[in-house]
C-alpha positions as CSV (number, residue, x, y, z in Angstrom):
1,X,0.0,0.0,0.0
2,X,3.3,1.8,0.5
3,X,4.2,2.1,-2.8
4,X,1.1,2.4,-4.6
5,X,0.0,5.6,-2.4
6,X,3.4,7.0,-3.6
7,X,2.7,6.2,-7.0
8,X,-0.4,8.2,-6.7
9,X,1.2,11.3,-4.7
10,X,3.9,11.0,-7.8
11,X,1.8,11.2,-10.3
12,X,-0.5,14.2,-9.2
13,X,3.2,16.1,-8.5
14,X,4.1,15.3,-4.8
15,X,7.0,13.7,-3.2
16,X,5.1,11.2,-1.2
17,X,1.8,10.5,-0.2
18,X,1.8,11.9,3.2
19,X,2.5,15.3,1.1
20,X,-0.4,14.6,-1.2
21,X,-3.1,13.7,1.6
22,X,-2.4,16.9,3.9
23,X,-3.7,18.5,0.5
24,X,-5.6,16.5,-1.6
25,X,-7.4,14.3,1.2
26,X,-7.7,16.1,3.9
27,X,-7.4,20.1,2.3
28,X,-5.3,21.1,5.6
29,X,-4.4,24.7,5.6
30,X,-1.3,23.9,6.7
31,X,1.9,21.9,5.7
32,X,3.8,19.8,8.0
33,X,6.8,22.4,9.1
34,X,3.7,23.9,10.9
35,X,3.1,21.0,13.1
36,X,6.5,20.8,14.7
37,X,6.1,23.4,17.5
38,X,3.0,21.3,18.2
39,X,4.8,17.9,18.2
40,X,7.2,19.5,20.3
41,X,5.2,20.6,23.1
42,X,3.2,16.9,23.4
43,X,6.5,15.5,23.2
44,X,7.9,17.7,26.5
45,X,4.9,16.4,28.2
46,X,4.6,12.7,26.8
47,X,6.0,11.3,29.6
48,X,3.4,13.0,32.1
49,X,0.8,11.6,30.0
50,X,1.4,8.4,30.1
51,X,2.1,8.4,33.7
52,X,-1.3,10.2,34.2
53,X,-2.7,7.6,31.6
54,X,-2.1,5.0,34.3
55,X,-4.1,6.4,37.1
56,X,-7.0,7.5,34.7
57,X,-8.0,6.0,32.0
58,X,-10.3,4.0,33.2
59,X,-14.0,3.3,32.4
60,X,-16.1,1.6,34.7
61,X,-18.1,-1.6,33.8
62,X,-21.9,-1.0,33.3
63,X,-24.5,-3.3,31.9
64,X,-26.9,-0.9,30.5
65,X,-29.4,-1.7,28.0
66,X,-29.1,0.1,24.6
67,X,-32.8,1.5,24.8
68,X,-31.3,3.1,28.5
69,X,-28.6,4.5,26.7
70,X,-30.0,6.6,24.1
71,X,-32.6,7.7,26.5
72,X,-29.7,8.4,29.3
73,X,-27.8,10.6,26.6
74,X,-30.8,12.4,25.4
75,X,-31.8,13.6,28.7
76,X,-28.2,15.1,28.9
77,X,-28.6,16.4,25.7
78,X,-31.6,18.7,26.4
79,X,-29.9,20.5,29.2
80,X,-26.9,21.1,26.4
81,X,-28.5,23.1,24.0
82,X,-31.8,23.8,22.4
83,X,-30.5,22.4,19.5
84,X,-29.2,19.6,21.1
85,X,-32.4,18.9,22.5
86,X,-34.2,19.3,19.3
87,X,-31.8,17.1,16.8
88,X,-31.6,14.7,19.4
89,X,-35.7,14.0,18.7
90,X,-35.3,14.5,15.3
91,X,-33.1,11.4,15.1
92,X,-35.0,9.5,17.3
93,X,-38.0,10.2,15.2
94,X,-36.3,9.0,12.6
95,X,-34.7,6.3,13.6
96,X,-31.6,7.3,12.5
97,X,-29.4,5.7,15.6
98,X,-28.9,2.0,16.0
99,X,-27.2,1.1,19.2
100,X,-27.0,-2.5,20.0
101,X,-24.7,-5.0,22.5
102,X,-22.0,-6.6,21.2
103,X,-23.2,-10.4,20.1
104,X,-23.3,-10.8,16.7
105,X,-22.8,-6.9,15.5
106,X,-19.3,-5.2,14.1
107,X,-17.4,-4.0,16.7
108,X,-17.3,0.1,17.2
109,X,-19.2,3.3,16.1
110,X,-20.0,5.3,13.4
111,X,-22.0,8.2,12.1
112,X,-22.7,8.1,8.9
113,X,-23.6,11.3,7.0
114,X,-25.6,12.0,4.0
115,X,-23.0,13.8,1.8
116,X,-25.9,16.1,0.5
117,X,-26.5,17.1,4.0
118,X,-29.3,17.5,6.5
119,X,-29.0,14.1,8.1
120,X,-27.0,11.2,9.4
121,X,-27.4,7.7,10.9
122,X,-26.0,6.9,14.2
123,X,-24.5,2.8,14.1
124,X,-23.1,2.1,18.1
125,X,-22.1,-1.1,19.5
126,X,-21.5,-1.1,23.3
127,X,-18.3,-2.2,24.8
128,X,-20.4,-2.1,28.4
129,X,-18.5,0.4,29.7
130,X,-18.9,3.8,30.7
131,X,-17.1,4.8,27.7
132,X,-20.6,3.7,25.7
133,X,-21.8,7.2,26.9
134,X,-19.2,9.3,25.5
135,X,-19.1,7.6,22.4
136,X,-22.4,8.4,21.8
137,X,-22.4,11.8,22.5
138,X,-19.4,11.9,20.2
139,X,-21.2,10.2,17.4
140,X,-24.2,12.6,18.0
141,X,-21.8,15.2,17.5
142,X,-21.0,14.3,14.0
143,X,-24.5,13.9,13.3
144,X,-25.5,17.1,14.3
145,X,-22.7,18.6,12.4
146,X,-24.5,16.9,9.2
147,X,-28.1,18.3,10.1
148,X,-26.2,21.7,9.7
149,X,-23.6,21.8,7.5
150,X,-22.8,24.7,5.5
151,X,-21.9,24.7,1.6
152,X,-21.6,20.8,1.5
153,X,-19.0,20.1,-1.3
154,X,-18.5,16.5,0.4
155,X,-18.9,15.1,-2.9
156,X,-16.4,17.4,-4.4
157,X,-13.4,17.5,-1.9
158,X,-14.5,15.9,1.4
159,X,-14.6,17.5,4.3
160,X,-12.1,19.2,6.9
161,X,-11.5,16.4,9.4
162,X,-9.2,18.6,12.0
163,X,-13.0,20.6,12.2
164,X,-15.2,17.6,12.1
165,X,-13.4,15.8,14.6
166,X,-13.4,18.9,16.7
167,X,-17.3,19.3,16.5
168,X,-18.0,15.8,17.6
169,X,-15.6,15.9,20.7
170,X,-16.7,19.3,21.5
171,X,-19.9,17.6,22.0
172,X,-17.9,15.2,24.3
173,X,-17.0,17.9,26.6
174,X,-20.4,19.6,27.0
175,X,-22.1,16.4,27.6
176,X,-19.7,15.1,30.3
177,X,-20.1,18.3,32.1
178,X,-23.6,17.7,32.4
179,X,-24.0,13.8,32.5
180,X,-24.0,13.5,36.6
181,X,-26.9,12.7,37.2
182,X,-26.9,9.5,34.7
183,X,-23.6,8.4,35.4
184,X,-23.6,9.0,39.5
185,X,-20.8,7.3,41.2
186,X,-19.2,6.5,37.9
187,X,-19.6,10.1,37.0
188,X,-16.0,11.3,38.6
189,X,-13.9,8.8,36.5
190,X,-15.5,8.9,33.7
191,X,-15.1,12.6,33.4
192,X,-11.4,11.9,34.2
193,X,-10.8,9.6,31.9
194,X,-13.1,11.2,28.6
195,X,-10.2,13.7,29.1
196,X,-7.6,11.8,29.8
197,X,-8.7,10.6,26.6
198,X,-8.0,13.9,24.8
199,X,-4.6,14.0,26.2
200,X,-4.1,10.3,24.7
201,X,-5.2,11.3,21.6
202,X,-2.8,14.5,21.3
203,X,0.7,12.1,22.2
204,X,-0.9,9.4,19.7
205,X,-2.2,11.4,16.8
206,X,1.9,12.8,16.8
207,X,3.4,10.2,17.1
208,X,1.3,8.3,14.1
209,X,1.6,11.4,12.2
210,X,5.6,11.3,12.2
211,X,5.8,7.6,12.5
212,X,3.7,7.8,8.9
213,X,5.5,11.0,7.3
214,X,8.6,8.7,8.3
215,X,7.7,5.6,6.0
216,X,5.7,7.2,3.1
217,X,9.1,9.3,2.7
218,X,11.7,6.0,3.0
219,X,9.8,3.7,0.9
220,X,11.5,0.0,0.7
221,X,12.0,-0.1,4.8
222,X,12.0,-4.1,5.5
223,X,8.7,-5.3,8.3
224,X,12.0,-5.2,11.2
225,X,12.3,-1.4,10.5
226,X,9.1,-0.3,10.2
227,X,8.4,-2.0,13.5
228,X,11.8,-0.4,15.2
229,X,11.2,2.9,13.8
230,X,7.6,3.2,15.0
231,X,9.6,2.1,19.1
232,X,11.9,4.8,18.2
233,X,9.5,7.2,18.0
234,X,6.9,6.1,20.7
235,X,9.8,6.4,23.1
236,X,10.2,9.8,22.0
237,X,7.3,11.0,23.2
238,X,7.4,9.2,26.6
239,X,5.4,5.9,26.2
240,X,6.6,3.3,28.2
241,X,8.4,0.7,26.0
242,X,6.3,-2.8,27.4
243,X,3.3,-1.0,25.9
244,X,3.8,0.0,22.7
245,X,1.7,-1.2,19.9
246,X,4.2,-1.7,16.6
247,X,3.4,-2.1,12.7
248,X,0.1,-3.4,13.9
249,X,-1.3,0.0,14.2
250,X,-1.5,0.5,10.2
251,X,-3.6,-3.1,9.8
252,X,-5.7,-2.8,13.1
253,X,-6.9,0.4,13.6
254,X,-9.8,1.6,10.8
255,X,-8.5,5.4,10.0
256,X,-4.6,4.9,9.4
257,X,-5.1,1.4,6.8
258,X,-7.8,2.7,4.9
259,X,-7.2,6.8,5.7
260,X,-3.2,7.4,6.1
261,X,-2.8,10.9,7.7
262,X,-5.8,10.5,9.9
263,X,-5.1,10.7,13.3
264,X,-3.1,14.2,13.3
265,X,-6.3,15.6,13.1
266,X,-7.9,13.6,15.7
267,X,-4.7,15.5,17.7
268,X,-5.7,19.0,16.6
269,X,-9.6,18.5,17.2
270,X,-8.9,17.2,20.6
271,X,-6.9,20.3,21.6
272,X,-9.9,22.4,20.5
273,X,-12.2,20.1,22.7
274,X,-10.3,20.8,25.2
275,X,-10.6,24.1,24.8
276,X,-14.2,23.7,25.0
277,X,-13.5,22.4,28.6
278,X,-11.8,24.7,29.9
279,X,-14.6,27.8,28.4
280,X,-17.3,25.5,29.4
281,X,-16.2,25.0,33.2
282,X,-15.3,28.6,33.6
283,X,-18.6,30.2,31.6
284,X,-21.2,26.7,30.2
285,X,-22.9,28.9,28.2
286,X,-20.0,30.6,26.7
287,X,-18.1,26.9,25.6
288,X,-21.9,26.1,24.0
289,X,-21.9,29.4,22.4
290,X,-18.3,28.6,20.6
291,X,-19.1,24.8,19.9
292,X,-21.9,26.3,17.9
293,X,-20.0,28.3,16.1
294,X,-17.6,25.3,15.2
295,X,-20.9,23.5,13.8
296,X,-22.3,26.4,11.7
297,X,-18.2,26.8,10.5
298,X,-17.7,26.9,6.5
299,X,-16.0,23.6,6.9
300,X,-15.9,22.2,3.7
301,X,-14.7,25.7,2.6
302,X,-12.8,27.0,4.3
303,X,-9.5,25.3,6.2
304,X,-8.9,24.4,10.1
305,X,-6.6,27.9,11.1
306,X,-9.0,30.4,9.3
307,X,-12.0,28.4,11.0
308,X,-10.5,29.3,14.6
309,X,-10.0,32.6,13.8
310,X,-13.8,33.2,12.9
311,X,-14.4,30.7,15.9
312,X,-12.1,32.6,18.5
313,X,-10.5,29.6,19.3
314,X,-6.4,29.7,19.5
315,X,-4.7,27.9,16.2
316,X,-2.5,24.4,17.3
317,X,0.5,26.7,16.3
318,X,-0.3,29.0,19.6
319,X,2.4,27.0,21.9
320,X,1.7,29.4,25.4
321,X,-1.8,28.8,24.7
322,X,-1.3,25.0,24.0
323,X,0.9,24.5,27.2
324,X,-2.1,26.2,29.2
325,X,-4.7,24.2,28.4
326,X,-2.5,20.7,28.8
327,X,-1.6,22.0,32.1
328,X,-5.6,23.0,32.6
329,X,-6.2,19.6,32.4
330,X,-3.1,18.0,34.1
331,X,-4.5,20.2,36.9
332,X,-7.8,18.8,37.0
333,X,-7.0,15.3,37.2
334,X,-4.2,16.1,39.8
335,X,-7.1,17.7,41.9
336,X,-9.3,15.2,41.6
337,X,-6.4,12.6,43.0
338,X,-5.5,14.7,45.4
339,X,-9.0,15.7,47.0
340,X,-9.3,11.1,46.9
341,X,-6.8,11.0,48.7
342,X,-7.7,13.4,51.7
């Protein structure tokens, strides 16, 4: 798959394929140079995320009912937002969101939308953890996002996943702020960990993004190199050696087989949800108000940085802002371990 990607890149004028798809796949406003202050940042703190990893990631067990699930999500969702509240029934009354257990039905979760617009289908399969509630509200993220996207030219270009992403985890943020009273005594690390999550997602997303740049550009690379090149890296950014996952993660994990270049924007859209956090904890209405605004964005228009700048939101390439909001969220987990511990 290597080599044919390349011989696609090469043949619409770019080096490699990683080159091509920050263009031609993913329309990213911004080349690869401009990530590096990014990577850099994630890479001073890898280590602490990792360690905090440890202590929260976690998701308790639950063994709710998929019918008790939706419902559970869409009373959280009318305290959100009036529109929230209102797509929410819209895809009930539609039946456009099939969530089932896990016997017999693909593993994982989807949303599927139409690519003229105006609606979306909602496929969930629970893993019977607490995680089944965030997911959802992630997936109904993406679905509201196609109930009101702007100048659709999905069948043209496809869209701008560093946005997309952004909308749906957005979403995340605003609905674990409000899901206590569903959740109640699994509320605390659940909340810890959907973020924890987003901290994840920022070390992994780099590290993918220059563990792929890195092969695309050295094409030939025997299976023993890939694999040691992808530890090299990983260590890099302060993941503990026993638990890193190696060539497998181009086979096994949907996005980077089938969609190369992926996961650098699930980094970028997580640092915007986190954003969302930190706006929605100080002022809720105020991190509703901008997640809104990242749903009515031009986003198959227009690219990621001039979206934040018509959002408000600070660009990836912002490194005092970046550092302040990993810290924000360092901060809340440390508090929360600390106040356990009293």
């Amino acid at each position: 798959m290597i080599v044919v990607r390349n011989g696609l890149a090469k043949l619409n004028g770019y080096a490699d394929y990683a080159d091509y798809a920050d263009k031609e796949v993913y329309h990213r406003d911004y080349d690869a140079e401009k990530l590096e202050g990014f990577k850099d940042i994630v890479k001073l703190y890898g280590q602490e995320i990792t360690e905090y990893g440890w202590y929260f990631y976690t998701f308790p067990t639950t063994d709710i009912e998929p019918q008790q699930l939706i419902d559970d999500v869409g009373l959280v969702m009318d305290d959100v937002s009036q529109l929230t509240s209102e797509l929410y029934k819209k895809m009930l009354k539609m039946n456009e969101c099939n969530v089932g257990d896990n016997e017999g039905r693909f593993v994982g979760s989807f949303e599927n939308g139409s690519d003229l617009g105006k609606t979306g289908i909602i496929f969930l399969t629970l893993n019977d953890l607490t995680w089944d509630y965030k997911n959802l509200a992630h997936e109904f993220g993406h679905y509201v996002s196609s109930n009101c996207v702007v100048n659709n030219n999905a069948l043209i270009q496809g869209a701008n996943y560093d946005i997309a992403e952004a909308q749906s985890s957005g979403l995340e943020m605003l609905f674990i702020l409000k899901a206590q009273d569903i959740l109640e005594e699994n509320y605390l690390s659940t909340y810890l960990g959907t973020i924890m999550d987003k901290l994840y997602a920022l070390r992994d997303g780099s590290i993918l993004d220059d563990f792929e740049r890195y092969v695309y550009a050295n094409e030939g690379m025997s299976m023993d190199e890939i694999n040691e090149k992808y530890r090299e890296i990983a260590l890099d950014y302060g993941c503990e050696d026993s638990l890193i996952l190696k060539y497998t993660w181009l086979i096994n994990i949907h996005h980077p087989f089938t969609d190369p270049m992926y996961y650098m924007s699930y980094a970028i859209a997580y640092y915007t949800a986190l954003q969302i956090l930190k706006l929605a904890n100080e002022d809720y209405q105020e991190g509703v108000e901008n997640w809104i605004k990242l749903i009515n964005s031009d986003m198959f228009n227009k690219g990621y940085m001039e979206i934040m700048e018509d959002v408000g939101l600070d660009c990836f390439d912002d490194e005092d802002a970046l550092v302040d909001t990993m810290i924000y969220a360092f901060d809340i987990m440390y508090d929360s371990y600390y106040n356990n511990m009293q």
